[in-house]
VEXNU-355675 format. One line per field, with one value per residue: residue number from 1; residue in three letters; x, y, z negated of N, C-alpha, C, O, CB in turn. Coordinates in steps of 0.001 Angstrom, whole numbers, always signed. Glycine has a CB too. Layout:
N
i = (NUM, ...) .
aa = (ALA, ...) .
n.xx = (X, ...) .
n.yy = (Y, ...) .
n.zz = (Z, ...) .
ca.xx = (X, ...) .
ca.yy = (Y, ...) .
ca.zz = (Z, ...) .
c.xx = (X, ...) .
c.yy = (Y, ...) .
c.zz = (Z, ...) .
o.xx = (X, ...) .
o.yy = (Y, ...) .
o.zz = (Z, ...) .
cb.xx = (X, ...) .
cb.yy = (Y, ...) .
cb.zz = (Z, ...) .
END
This chain:
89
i = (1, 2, 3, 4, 5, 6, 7, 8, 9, 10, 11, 12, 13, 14, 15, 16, 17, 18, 19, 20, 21, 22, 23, 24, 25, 26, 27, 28, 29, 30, 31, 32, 33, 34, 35, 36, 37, 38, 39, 40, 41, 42, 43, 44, 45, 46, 47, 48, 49, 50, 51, 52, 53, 54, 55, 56, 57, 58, 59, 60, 61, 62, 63, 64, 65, 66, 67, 68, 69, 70, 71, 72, 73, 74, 75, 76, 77, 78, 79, 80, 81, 82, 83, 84, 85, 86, 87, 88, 89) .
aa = (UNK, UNK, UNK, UNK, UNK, UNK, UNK, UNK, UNK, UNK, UNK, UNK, UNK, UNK, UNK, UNK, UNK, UNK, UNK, UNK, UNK, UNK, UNK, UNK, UNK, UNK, UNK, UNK, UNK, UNK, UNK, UNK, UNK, UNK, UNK, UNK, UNK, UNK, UNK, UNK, UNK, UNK, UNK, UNK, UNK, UNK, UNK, UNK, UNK, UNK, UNK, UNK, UNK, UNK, UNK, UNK, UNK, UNK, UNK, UNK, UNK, UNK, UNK, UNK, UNK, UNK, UNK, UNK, UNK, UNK, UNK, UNK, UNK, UNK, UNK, UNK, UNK, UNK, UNK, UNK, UNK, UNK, UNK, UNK, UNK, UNK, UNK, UNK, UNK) .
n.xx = (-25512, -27820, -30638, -30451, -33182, -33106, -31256, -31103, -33854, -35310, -37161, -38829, -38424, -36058, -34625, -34749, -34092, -31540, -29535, -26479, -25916, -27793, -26386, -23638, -23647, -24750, -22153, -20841, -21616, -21695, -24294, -27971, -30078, -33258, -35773, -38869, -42395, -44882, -44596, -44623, -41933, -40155, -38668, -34692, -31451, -28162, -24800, -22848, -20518, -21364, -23208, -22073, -20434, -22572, -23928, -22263, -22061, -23734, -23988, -22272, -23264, -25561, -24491, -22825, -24911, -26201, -24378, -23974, -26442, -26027, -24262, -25910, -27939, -25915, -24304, -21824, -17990, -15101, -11736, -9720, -10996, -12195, -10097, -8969, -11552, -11017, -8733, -6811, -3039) .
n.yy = (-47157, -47304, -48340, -49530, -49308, -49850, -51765, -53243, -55166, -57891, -60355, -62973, -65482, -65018, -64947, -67739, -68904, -68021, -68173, -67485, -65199, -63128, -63371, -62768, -60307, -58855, -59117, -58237, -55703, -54558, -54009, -54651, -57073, -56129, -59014, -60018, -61132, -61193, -58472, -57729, -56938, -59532, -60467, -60200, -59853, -60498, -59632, -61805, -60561, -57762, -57597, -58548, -56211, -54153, -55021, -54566, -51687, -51158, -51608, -50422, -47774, -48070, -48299, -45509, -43847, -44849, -44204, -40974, -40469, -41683, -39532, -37194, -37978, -37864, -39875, -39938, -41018, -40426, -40188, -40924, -42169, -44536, -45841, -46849, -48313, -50846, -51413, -50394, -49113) .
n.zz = (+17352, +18857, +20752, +24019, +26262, +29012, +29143, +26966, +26523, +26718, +28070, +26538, +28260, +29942, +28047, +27543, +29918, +30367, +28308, +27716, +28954, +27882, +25065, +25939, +26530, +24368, +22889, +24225, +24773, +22139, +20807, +19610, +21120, +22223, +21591, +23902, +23704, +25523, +25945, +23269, +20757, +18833, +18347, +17007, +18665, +18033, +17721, +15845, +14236, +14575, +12967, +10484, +9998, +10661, +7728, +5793, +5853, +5236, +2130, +1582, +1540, +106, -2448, -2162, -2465, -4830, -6657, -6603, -7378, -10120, -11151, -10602, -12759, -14989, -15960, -15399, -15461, -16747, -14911, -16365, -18819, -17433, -16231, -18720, -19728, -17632, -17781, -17031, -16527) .
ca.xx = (-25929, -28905, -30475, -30939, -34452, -32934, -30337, -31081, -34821, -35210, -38789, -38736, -38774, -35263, -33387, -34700, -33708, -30226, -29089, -25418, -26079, -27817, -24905, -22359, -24272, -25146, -21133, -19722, -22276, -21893, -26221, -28783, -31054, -34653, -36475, -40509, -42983, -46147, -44755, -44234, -40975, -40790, -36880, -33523, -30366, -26934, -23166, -22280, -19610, -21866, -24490, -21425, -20302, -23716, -24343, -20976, -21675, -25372, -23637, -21490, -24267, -26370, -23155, -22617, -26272, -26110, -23376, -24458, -27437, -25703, -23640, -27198, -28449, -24812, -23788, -20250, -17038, -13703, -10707, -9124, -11636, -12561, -8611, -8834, -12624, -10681, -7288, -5280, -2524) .
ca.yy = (-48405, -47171, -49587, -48924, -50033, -50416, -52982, -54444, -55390, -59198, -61553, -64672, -66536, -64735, -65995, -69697, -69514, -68407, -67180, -67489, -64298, -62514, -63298, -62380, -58865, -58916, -59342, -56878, -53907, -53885, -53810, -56004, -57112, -57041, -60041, -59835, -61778, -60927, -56951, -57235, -57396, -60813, -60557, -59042, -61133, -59336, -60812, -61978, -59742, -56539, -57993, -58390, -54850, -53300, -55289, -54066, -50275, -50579, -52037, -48900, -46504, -48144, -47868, -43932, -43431, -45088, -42951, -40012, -40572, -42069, -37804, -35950, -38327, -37520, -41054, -40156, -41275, -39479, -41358, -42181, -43151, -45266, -46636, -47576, -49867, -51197, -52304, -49807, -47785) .
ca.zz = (+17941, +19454, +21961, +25725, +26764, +30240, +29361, +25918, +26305, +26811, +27554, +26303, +29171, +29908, +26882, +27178, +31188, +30632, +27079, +27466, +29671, +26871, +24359, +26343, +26708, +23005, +22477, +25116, +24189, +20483, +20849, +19771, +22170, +21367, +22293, +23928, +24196, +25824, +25636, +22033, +19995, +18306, +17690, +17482, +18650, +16790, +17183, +13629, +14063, +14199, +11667, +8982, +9951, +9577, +6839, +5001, +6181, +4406, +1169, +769, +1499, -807, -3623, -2589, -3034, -6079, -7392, -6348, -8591, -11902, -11324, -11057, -14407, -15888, -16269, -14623, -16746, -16297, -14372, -17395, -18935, -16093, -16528, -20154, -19468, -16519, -18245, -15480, -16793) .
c.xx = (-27355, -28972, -30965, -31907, -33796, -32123, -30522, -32680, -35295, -36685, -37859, -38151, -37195, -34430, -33250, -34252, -32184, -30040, -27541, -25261, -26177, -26847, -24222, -22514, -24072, -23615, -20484, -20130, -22105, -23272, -26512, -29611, -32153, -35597, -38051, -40554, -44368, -46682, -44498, -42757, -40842, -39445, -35981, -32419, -29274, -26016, -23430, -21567, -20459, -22632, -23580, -20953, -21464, -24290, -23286, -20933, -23164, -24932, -23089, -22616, -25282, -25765, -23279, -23607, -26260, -25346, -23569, -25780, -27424, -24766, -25255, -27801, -27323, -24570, -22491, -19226, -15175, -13214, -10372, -9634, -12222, -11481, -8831, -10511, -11390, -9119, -6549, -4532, -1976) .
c.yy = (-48274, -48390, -49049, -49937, -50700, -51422, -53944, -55014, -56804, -59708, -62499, -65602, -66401, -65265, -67188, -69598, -68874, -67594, -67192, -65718, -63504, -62598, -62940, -60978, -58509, -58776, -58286, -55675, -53700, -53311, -54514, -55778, -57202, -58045, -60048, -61000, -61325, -59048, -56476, -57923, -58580, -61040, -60049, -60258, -60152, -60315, -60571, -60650, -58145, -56486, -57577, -56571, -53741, -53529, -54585, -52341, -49923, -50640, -50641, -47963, -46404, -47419, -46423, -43514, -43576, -44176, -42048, -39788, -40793, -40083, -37679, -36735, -38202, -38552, -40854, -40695, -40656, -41046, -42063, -42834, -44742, -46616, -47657, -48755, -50941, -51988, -51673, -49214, -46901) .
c.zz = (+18456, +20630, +23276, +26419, +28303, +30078, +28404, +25415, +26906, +26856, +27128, +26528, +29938, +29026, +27302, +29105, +31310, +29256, +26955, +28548, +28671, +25461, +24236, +26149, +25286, +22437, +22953, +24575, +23090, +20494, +20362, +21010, +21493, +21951, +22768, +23818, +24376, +25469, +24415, +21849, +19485, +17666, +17823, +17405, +18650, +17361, +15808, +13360, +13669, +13472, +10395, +9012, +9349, +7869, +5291, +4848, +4852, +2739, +567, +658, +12, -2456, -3924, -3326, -4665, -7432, -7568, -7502, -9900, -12166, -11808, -12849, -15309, -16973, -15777, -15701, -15858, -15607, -15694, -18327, -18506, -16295, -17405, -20154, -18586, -16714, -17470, -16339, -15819) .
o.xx = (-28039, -28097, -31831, -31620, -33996, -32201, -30293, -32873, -35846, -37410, -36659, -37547, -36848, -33531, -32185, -34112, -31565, -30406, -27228, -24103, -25142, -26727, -23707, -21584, -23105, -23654, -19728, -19426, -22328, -23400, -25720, -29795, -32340, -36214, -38727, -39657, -45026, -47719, -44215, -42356, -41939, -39226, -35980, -32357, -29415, -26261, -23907, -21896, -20194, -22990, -23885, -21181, -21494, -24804, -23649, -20172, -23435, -25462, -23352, -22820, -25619, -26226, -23587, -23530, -26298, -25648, -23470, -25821, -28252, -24750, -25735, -27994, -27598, -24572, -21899, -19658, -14576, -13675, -10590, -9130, -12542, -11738, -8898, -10432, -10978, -8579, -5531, -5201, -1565) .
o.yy = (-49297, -49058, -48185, -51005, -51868, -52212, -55140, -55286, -56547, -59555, -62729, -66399, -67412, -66043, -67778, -70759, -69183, -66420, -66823, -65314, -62991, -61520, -62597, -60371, -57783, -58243, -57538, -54806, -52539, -52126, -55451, -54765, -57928, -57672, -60098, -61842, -61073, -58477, -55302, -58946, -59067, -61692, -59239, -61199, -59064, -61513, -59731, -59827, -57507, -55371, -56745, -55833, -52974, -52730, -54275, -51727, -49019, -49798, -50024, -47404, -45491, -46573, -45915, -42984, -42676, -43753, -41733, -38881, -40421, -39555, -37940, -36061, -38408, -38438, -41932, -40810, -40631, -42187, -43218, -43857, -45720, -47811, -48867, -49904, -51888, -52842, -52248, -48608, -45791) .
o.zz = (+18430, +21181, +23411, +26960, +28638, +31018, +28583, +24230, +27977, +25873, +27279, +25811, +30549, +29347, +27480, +29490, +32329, +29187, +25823, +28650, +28243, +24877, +23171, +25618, +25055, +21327, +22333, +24060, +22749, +20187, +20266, +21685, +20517, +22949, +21740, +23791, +23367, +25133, +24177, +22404, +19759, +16645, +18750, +16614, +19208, +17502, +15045, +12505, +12650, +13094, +9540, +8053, +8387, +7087, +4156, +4100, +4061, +2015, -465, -420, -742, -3222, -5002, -4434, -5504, -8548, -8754, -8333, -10731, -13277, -12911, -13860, -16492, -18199, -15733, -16847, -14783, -15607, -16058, -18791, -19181, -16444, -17191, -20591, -19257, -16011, -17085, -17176, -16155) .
cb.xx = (-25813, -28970, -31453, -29442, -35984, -32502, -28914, -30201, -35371, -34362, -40203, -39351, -40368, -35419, -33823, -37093, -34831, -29397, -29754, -24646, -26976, -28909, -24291, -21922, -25966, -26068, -20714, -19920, -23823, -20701, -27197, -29795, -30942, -35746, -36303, -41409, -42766, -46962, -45982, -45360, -40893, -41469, -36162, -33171, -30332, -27054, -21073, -20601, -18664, -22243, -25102, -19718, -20046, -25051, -24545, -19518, -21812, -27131, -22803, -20091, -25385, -26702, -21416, -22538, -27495, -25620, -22444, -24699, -28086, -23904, -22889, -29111, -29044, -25074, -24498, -19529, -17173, -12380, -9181, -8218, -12035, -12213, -7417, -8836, -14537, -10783, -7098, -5644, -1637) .
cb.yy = (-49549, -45716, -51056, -48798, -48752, -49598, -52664, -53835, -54355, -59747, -62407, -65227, -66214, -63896, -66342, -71011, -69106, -67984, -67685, -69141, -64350, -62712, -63625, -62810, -58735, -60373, -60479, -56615, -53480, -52481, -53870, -56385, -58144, -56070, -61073, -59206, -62725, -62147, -56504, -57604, -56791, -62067, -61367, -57370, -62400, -59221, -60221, -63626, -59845, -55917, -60082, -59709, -54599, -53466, -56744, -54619, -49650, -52022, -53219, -47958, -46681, -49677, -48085, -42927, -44414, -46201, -42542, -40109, -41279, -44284, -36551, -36004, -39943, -36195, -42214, -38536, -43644, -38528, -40744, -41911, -42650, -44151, -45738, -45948, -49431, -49918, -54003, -48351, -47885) .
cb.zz = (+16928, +19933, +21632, +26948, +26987, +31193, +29355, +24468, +26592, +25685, +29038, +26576, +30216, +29981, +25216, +26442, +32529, +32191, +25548, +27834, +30595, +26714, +24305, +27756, +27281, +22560, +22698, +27023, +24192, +20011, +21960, +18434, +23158, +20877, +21496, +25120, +23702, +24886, +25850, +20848, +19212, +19440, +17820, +16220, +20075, +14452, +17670, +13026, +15428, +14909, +11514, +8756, +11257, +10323, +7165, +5914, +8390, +4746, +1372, +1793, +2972, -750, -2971, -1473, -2364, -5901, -7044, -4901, -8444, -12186, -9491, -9321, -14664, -16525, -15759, -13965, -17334, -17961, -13546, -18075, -18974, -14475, -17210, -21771, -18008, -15617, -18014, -13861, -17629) .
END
């Protein structure tokens, strides 16, 4: 999801004079746009849709990570162990 300065770089003065433009963009590209003002950044405008996605992709990462780290401190627990906490047979 990299962003393309040439298409997803927005003033201000652009949003508030037509933002159903930037939306639509914001919806078709799977981008954010980033918003100026006065040359600087000031905001990022996301579909929901790709917010809950990234937000769902960061969740796992965070998890693997997590995991990955309770192995190296040799917190792991077998499957069936795992089972029998867990009530599975």
């Amino acid at each position: 999801m990299a962003i393309k300065f040439s298409e997803d770089v927005v003033p201000l003065g652009d949003l508030k004079v037509n933002p159903g433009r930037v939306l639509k963009h914001v919806v078709e590209a799977h981008r954010p746009v980033l918003v100026t003002s006065r040359g600087r950044g000031v905001a990022v405008v996301q579909s929901v849709t790709d917010y809950e996605q990234a937000d769902e992709e960061r969740a796992f990462m965070r998890a693997v990570v997590k995991g990955l780290g309770d192995i190296e401190s040799g917190q792991e627990v077998s499957l069936e162990k795992a089972k029998v906490r867990l009530g599975i047979s």
